[in-house]
Backbone of each chain as ProteinMPNN parsed JSONL, in Angstrom:
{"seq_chain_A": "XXXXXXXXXXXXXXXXXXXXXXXXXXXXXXXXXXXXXXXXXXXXXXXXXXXXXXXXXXXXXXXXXXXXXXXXXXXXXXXXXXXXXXXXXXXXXXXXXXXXXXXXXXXXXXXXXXX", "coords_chain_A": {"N_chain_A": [[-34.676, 7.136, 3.913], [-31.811, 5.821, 2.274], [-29.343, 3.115, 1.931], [-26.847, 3.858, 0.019], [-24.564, 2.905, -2.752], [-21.957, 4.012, -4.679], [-19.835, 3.381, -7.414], [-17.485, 4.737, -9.836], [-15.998, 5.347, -12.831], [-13.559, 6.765, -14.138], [-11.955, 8.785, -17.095], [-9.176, 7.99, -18.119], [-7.281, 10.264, -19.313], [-7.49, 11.982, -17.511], [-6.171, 15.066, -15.486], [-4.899, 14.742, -12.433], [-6.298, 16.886, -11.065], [-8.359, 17.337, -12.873], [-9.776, 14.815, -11.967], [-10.049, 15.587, -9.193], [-11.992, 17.442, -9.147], [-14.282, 16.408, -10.899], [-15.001, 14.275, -8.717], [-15.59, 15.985, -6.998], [-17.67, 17.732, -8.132], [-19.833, 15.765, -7.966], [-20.294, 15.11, -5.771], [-21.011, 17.72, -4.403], [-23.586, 17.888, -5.866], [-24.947, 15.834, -4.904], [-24.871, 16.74, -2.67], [-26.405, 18.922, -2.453], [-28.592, 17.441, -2.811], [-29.581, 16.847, 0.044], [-28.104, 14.866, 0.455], [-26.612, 12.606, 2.563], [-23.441, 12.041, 2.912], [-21.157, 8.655, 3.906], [-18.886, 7.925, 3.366], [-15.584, 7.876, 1.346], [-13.953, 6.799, -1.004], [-10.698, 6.335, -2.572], [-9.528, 4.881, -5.693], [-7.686, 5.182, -7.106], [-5.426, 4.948, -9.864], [-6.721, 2.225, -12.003], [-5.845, -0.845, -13.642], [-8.09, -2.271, -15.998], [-10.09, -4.362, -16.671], [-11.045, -4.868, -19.178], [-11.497, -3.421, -22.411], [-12.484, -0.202, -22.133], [-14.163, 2.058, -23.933], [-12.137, 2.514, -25.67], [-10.11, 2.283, -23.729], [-7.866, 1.766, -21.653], [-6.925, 1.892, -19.089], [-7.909, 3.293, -15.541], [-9.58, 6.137, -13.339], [-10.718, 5.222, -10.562], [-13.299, 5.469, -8.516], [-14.863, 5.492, -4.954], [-18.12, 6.243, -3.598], [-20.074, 6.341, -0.587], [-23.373, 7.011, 0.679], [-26.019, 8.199, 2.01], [-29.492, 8.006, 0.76], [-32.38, 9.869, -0.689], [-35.148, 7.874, -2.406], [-35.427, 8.99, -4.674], [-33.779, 10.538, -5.629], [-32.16, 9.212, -6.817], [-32.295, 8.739, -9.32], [-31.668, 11.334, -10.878], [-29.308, 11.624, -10.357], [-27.872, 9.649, -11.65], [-28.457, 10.075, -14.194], [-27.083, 12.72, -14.175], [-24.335, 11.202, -14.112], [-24.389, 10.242, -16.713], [-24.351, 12.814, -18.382], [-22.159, 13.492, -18.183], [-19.32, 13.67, -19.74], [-16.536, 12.832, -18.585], [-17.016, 10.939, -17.231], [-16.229, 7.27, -17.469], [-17.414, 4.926, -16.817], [-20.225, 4.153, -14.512], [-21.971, 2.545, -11.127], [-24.422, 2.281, -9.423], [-25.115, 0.903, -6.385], [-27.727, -0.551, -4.173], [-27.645, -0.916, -0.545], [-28.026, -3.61, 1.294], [-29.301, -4.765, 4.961], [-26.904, -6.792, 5.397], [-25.453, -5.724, 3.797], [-24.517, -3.484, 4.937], [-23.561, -3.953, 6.916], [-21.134, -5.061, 6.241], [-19.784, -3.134, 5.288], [-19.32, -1.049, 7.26], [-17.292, -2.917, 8.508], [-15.64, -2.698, 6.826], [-14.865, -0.429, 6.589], [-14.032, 0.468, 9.269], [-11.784, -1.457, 9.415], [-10.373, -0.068, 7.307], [-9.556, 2.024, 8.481], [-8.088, 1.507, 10.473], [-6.036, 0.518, 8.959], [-4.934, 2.457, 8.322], [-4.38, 3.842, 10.247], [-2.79, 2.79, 11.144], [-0.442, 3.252, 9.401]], "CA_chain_A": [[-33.272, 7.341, 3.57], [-31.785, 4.446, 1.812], [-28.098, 3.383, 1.556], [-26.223, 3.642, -1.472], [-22.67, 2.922, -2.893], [-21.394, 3.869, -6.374], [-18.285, 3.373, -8.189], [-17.668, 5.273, -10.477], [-14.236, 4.907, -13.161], [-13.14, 8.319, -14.798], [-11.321, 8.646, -18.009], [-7.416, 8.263, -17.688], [-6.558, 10.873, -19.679], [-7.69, 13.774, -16.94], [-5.024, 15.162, -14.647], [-5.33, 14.798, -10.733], [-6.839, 17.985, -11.066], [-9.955, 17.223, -13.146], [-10.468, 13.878, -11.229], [-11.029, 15.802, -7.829], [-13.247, 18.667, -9.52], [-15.424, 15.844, -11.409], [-15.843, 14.118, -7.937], [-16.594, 17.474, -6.026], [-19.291, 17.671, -8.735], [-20.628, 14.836, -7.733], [-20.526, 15.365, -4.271], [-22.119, 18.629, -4.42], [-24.975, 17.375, -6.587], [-25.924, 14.528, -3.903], [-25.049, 17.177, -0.856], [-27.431, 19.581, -2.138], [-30.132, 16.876, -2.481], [-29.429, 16.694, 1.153], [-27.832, 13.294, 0.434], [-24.939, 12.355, 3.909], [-22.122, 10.791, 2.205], [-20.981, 8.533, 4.929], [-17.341, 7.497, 3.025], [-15.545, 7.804, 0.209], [-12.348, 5.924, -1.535], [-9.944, 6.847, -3.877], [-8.348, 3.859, -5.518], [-6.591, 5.705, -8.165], [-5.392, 4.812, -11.149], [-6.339, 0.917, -12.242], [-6.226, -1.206, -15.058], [-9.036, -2.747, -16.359], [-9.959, -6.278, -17.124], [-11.446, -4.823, -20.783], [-11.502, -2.088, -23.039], [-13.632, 0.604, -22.219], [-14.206, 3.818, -24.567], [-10.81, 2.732, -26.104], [-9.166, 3.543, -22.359], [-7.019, 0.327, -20.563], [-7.187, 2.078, -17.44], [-9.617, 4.4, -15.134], [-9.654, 6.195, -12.372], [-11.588, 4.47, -9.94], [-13.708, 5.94, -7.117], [-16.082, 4.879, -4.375], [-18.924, 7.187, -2.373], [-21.005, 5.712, 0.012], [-24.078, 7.667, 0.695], [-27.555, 7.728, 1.956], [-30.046, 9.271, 0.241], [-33.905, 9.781, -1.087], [-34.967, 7.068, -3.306], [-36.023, 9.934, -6.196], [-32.495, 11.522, -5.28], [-30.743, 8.288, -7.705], [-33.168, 8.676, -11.105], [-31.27, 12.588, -11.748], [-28.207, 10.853, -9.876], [-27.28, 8.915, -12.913], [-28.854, 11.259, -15.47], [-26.121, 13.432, -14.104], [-23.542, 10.353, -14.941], [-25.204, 9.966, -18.349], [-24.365, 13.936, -19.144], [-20.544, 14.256, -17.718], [-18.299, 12.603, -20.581], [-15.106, 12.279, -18.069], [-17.025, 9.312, -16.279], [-16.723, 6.577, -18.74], [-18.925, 3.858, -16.32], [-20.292, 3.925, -13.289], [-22.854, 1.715, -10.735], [-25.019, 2.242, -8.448], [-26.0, 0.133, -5.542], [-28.65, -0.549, -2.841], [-26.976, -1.62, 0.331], [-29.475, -3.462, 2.276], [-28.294, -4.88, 6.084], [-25.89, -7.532, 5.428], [-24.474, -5.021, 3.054], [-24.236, -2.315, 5.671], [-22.788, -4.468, 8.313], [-19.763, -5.136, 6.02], [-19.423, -1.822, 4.477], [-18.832, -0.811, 8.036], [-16.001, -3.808, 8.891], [-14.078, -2.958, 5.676], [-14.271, 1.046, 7.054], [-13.155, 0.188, 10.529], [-10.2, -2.408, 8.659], [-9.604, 0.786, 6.25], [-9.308, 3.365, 9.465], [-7.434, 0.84, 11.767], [-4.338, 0.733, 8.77], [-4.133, 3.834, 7.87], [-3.807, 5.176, 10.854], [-1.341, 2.322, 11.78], [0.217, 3.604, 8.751]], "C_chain_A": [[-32.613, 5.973, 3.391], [-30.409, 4.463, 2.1], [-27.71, 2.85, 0.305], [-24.872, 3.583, -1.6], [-22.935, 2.452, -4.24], [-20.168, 3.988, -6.609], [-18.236, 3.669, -9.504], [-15.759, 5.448, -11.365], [-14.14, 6.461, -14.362], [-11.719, 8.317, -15.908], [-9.608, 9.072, -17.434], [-6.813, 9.415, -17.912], [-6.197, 12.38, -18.977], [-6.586, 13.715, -15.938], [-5.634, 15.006, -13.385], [-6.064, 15.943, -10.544], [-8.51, 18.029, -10.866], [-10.636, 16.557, -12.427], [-11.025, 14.669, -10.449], [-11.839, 16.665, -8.16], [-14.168, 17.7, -9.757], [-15.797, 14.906, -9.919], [-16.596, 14.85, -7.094], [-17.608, 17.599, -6.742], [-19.9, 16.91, -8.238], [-21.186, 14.776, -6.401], [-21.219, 16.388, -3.882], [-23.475, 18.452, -4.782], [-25.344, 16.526, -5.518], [-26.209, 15.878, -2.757], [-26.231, 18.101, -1.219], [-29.182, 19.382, -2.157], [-30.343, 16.57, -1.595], [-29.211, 15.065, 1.306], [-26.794, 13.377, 1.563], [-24.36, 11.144, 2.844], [-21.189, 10.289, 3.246], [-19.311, 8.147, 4.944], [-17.095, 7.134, 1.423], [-14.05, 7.311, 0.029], [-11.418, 6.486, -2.848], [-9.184, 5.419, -4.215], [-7.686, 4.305, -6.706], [-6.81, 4.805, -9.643], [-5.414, 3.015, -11.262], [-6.628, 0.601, -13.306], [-7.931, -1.966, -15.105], [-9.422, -3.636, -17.138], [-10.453, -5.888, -18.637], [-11.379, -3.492, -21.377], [-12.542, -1.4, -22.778], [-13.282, 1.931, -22.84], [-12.641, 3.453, -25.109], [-9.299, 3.082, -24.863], [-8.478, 1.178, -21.841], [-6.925, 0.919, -18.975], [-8.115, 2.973, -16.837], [-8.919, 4.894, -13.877], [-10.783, 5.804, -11.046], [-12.24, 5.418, -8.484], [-14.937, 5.426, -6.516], [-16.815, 5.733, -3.683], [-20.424, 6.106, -2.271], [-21.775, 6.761, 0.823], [-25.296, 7.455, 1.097], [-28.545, 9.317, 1.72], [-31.559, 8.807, -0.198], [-33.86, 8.955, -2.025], [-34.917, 7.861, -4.596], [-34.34, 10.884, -6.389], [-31.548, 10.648, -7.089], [-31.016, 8.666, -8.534], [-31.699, 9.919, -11.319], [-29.656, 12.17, -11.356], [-27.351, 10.621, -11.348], [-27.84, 9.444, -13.841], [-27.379, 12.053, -15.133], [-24.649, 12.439, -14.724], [-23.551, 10.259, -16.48], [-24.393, 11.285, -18.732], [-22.516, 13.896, -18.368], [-20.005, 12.874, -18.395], [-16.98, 11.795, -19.827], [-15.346, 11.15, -17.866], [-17.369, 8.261, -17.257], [-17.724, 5.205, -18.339], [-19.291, 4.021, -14.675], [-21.713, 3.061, -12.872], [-23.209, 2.004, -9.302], [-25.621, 1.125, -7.531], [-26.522, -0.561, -4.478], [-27.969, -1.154, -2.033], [-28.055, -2.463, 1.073], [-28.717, -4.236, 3.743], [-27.351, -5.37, 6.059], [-24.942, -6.448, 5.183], [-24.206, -4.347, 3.917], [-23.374, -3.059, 6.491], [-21.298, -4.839, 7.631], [-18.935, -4.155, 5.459], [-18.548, -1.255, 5.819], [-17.492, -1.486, 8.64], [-14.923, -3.051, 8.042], [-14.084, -1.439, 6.347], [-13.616, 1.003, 8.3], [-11.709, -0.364, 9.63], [-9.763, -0.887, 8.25], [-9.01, 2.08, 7.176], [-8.365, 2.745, 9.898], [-5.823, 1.079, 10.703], [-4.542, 1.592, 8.207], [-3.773, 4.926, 9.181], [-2.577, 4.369, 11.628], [-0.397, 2.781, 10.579], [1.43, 4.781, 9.296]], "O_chain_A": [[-32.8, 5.073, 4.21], [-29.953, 5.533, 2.502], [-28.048, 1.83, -0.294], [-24.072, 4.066, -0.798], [-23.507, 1.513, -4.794], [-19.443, 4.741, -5.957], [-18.847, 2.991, -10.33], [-14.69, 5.599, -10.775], [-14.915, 6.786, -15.262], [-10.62, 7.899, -15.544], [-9.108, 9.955, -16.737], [-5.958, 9.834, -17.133], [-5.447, 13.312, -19.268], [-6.094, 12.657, -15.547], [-6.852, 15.132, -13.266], [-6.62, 15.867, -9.448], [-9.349, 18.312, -10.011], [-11.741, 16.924, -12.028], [-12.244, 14.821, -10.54], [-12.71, 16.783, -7.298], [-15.116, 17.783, -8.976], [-17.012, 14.724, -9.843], [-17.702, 14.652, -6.593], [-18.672, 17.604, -6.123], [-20.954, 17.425, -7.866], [-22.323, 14.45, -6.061], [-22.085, 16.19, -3.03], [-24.412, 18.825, -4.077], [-26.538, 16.715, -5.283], [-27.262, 16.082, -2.154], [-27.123, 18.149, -0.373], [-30.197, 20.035, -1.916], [-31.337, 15.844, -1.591], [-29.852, 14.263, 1.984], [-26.036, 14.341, 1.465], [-24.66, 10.066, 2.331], [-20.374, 11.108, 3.669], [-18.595, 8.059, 5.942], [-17.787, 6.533, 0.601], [-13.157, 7.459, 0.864], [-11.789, 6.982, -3.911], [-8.445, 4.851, -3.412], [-7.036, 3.429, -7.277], [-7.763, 4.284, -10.221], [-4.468, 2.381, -10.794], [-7.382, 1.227, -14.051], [-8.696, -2.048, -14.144], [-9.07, -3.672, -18.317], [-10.188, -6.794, -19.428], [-11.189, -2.507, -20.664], [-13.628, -1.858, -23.132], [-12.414, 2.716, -22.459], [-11.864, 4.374, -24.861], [-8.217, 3.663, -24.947], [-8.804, -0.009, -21.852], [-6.871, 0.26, -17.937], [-9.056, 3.424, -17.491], [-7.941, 4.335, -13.382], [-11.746, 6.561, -10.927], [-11.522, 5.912, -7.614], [-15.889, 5.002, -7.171], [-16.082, 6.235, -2.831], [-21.226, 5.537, -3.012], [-21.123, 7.437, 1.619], [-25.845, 6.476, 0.592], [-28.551, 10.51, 2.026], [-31.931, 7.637, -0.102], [-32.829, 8.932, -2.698], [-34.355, 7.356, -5.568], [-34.049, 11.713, -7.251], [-30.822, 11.122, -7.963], [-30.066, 9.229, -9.078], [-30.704, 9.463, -11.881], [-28.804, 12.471, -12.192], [-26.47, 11.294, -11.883], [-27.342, 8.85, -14.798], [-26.519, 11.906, -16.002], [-23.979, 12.883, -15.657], [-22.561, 10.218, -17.21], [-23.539, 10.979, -19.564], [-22.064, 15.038, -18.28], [-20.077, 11.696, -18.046], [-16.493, 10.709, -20.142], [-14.54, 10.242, -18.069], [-18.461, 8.212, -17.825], [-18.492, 4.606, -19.092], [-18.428, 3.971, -13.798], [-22.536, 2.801, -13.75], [-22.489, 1.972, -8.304], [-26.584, 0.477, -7.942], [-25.731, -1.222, -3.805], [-27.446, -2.151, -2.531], [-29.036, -1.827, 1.46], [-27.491, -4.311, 3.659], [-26.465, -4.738, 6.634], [-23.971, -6.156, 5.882], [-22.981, -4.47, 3.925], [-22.278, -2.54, 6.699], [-20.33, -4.916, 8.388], [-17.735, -4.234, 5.199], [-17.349, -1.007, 5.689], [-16.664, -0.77, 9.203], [-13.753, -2.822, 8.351], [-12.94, -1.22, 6.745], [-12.528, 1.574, 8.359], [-10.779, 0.375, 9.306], [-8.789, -0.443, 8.857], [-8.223, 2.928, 6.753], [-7.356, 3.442, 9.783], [-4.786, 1.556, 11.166], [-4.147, 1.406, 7.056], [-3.269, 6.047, 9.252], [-1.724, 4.846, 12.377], [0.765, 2.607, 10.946], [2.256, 5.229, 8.501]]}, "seq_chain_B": "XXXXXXXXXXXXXXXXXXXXXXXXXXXXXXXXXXXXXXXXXXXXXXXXXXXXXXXXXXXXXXXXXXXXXXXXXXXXXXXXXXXXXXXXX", "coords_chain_B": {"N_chain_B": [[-17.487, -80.457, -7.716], [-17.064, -78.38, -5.63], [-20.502, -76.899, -4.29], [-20.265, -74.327, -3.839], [-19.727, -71.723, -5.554], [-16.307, -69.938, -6.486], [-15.826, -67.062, -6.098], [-15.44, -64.827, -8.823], [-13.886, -62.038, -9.578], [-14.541, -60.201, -12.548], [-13.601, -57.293, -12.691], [-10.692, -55.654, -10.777], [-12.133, -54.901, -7.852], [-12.788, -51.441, -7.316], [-12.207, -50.247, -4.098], [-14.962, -48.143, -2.756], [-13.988, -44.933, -2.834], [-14.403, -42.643, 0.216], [-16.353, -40.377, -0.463], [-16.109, -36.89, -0.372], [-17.87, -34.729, 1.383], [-19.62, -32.062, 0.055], [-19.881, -29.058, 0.962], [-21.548, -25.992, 1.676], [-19.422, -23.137, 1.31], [-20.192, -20.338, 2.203], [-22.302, -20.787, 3.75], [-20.827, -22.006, 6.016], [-18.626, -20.549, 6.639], [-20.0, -18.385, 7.833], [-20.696, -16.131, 5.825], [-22.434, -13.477, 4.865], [-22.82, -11.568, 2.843], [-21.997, -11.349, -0.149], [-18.914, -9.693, -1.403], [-18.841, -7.462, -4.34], [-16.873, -5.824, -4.945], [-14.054, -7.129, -4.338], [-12.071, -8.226, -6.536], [-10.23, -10.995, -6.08], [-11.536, -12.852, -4.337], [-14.017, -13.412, -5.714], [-12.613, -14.512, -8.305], [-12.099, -17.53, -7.299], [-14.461, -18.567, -7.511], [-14.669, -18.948, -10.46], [-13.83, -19.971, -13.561], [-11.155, -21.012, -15.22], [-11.979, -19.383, -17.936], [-13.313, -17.443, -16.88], [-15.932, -17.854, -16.926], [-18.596, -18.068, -14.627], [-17.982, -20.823, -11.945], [-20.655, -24.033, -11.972], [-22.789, -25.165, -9.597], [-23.162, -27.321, -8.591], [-20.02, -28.067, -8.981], [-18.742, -26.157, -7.271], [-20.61, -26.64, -5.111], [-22.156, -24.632, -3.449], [-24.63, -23.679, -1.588], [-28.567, -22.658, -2.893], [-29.119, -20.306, -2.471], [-26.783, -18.768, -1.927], [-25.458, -19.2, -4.142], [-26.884, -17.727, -6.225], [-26.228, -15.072, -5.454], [-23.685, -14.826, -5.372], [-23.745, -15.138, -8.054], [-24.992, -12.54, -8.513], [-23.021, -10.345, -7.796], [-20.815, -11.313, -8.971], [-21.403, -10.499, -11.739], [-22.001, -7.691, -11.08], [-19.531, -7.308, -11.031], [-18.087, -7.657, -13.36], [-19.175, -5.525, -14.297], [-18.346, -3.23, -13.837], [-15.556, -3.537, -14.444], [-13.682, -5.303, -12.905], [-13.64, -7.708, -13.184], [-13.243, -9.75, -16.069], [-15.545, -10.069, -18.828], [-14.898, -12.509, -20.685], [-11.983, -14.041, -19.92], [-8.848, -14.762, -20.975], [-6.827, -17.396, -19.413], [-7.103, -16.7, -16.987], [-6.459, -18.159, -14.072]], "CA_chain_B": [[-17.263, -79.588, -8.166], [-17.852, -77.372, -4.914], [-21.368, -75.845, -5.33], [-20.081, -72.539, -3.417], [-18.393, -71.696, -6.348], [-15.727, -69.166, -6.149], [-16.975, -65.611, -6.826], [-14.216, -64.146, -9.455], [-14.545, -60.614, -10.087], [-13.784, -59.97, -14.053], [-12.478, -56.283, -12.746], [-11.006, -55.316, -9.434], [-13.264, -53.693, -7.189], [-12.434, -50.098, -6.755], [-12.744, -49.791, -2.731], [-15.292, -46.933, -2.91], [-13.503, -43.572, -1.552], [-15.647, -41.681, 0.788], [-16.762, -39.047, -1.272], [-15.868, -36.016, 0.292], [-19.089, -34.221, 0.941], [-19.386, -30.753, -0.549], [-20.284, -27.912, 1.799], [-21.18, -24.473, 1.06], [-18.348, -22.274, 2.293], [-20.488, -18.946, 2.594], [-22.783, -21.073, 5.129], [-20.225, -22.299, 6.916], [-18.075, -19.564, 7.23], [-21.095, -17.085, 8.028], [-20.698, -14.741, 5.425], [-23.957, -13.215, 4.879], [-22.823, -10.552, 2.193], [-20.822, -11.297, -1.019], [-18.861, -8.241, -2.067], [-18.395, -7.28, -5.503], [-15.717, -4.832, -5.02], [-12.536, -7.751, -4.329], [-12.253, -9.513, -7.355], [-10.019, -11.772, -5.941], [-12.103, -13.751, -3.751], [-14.309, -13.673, -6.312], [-12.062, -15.378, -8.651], [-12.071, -18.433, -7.198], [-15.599, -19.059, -8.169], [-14.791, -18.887, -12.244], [-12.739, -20.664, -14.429], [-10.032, -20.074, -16.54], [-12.4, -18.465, -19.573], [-14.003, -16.124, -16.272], [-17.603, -18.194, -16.827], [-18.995, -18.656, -13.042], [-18.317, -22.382, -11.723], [-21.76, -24.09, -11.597], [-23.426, -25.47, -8.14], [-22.756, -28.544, -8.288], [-18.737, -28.473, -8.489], [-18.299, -25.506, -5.733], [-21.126, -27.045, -3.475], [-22.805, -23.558, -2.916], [-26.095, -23.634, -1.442], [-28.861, -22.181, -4.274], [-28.964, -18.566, -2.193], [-25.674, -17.994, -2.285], [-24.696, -19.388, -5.951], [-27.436, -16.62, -6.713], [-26.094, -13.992, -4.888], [-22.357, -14.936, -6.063], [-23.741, -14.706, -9.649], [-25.265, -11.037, -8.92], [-21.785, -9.739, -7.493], [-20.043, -11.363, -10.232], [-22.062, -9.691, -12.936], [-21.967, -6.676, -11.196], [-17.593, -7.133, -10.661], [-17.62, -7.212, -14.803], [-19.882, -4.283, -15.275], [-17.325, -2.199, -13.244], [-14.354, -4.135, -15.61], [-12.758, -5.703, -12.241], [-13.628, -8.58, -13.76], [-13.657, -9.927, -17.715], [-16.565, -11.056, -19.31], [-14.789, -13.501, -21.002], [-11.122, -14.099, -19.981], [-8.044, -16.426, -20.953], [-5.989, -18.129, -18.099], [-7.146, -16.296, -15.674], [-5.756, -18.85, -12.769]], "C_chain_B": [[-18.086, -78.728, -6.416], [-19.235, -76.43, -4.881], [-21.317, -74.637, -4.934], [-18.942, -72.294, -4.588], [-17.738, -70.164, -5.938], [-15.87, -68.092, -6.763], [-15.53, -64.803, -7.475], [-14.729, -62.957, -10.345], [-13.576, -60.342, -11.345], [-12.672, -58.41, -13.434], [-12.608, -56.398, -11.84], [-11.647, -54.542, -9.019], [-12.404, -52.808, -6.843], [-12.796, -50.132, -5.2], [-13.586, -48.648, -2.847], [-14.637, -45.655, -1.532], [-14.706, -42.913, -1.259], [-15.444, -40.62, 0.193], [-17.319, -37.803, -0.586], [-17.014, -35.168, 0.266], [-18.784, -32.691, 0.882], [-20.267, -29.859, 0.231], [-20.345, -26.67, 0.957], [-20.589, -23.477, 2.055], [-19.388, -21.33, 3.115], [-21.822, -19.74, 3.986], [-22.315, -21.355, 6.356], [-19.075, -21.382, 7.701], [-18.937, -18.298, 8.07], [-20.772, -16.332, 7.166], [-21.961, -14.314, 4.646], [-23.92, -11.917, 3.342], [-21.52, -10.937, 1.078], [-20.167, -10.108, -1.487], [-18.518, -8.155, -3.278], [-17.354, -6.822, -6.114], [-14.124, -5.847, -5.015], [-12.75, -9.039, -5.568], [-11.612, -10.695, -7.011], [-10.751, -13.139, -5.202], [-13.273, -14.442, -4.78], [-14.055, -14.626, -7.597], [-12.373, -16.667, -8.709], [-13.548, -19.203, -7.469], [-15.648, -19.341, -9.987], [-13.585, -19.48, -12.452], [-11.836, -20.373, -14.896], [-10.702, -19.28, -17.65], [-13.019, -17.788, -18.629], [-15.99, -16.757, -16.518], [-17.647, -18.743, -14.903], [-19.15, -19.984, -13.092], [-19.961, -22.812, -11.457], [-21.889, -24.782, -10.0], [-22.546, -26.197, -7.848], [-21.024, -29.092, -8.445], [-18.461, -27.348, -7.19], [-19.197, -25.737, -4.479], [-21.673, -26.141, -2.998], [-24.138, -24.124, -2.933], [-27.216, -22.52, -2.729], [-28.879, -20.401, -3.675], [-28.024, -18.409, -2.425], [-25.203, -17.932, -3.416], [-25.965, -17.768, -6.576], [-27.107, -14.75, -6.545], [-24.644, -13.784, -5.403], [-22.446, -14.324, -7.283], [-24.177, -13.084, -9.335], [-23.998, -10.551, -8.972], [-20.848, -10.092, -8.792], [-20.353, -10.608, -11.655], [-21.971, -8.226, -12.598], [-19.995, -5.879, -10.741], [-17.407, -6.758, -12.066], [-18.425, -6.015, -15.011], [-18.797, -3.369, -14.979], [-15.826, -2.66, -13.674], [-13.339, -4.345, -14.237], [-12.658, -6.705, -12.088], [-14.057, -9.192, -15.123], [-14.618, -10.477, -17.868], [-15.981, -12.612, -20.133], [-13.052, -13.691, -21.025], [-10.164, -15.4, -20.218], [-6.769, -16.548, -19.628], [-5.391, -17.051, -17.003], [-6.242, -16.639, -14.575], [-4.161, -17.97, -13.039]], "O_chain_B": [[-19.287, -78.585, -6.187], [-19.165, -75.305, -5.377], [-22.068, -73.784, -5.408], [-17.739, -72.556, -4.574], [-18.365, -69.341, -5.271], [-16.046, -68.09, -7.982], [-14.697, -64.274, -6.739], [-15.514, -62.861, -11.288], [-12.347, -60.268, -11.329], [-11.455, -58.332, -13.604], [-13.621, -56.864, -11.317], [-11.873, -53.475, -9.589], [-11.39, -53.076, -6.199], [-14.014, -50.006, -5.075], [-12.828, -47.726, -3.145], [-14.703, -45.505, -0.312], [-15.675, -42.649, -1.971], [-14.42, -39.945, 0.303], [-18.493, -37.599, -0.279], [-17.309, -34.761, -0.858], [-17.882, -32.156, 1.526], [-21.479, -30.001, 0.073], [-19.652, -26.32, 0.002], [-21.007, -23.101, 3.15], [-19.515, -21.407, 4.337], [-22.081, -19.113, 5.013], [-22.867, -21.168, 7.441], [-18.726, -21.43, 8.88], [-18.412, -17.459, 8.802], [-20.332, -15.345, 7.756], [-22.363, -15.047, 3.743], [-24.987, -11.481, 2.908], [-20.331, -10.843, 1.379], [-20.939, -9.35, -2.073], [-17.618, -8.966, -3.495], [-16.897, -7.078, -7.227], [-13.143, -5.391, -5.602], [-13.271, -10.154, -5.565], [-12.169, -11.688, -7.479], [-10.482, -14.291, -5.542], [-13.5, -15.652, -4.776], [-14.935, -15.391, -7.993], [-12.827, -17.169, -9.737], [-13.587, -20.425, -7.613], [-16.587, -19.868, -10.583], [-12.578, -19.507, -11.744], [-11.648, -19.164, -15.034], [-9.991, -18.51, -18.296], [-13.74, -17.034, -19.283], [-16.997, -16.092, -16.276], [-16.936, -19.508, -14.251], [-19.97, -20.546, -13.818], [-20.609, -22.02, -10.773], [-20.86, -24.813, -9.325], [-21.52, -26.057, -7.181], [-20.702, -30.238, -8.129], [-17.961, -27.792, -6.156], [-18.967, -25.373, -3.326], [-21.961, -26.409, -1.832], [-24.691, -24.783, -3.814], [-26.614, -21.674, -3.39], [-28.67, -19.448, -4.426], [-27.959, -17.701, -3.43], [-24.61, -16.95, -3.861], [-25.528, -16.923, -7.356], [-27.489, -13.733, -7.124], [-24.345, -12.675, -5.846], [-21.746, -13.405, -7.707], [-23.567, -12.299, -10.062], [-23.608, -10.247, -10.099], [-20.271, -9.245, -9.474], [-19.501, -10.243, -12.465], [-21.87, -7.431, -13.533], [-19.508, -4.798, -10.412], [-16.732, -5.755, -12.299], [-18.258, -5.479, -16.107], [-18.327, -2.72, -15.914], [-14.905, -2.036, -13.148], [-12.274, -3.727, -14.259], [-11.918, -7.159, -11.215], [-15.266, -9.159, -15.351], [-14.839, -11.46, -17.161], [-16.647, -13.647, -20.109], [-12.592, -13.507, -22.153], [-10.392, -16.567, -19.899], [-6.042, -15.662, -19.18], [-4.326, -16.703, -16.493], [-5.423, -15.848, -14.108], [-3.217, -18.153, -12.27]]}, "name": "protein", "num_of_chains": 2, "seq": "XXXXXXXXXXXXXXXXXXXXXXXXXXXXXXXXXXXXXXXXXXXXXXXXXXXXXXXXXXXXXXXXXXXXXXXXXXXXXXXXXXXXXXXXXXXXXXXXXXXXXXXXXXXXXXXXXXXXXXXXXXXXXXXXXXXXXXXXXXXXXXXXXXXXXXXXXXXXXXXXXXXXXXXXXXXXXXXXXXXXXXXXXXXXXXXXXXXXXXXXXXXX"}
């Protein structure tokens, strides 16, 4: 069981609606490869340093996940076939990475719940 | 005619300044993991046209300038940073 983290940027033009359906897709598809998704981000709506697909902005999202290595290949085949997501990236955490994935989730718990 | 003759320097000598020696931050700070996700920190590694500074002006050791460049390549694939931008700073 590996760890993974993708970001994934979703065409502007869908309503708050579509966004959370096209990530529940996504989330279903990993959960029923018995992937644990250990945290996920919403950073909404941002611009974007270049043109993509004709779009100036995206919706941006993050899921952090661990999962079978054979789990990613149909992973991103599934990206490939759903038009909303106009780019996304997958990738391998290995310890360092984990040990800061975890800081920035503590940081990201500590203000929001001083929020 | 004195034979110590008097030593006249055509230009003045520059005093040489101690030449500030160039550290690599990410060793010295400990940070063991560049992230890709804050472009800002990232930033400060690239120029105004967004090309990654080389070694030898930010002083990075060769692991980390390698590890900088992955994150940076993989900050523009995800467009949270330009492949080729103007005045950035």
């Amino acid at each position: 069981m590996n760890n993974y983290e993708t970001v994934f940027i979703m065409n502007p033009v869908l309503s708050d609606e579509q966004v959370r359906e096209t990530v529940k897709k996504f989330i279903d598809h990993l959960k029923d490869k018995k992937a644990k998704i250990s945290h996920e981000e919403n950073w909404g709506l941002k611009k974007l340093k270049y043109v993509i697909q004709k779009k100036k902005t995206g919706f941006y999202y993050l899921l952090e996940f661990q999962a079978e290595g054979s789990v990613i290949n149909n992973f991103e085949i599934e990206f490939q076939r759903d038009e909303r997501v106009i780019r996304w990236q997958t990738v391998k955490l290995d310890k360092y990475a984990m040990e800061y994935a975890d800081r920035r989730r503590k940081k990201l718990n500590e203000k929001s719940k001083s929020e | 005619m004195s034979n110590k003759t008097e030593i006249r320097y055509l230009s003045p000598v520059d005093i040489e300044k101690r030449k500030q020696s160039k550290y690599c931050r990410f060793k010295k700070m400990g940070i063991q993991y560049i992230d890709y996700k804050d472009p800002d920190f990232l930033m400060r590694f690239l120029n105004e046209q967004g090309k990654i500074l080389p070694r030898r002006i930010t002083g990075n050791s060769m692991k980390f300038q390698r590890r900088l460049a992955i994150s940076v390549k993989r900050a523009r694939q995800l467009a949270l940073l330009p492949f080729v931008g103007d005045n950035l700073k």
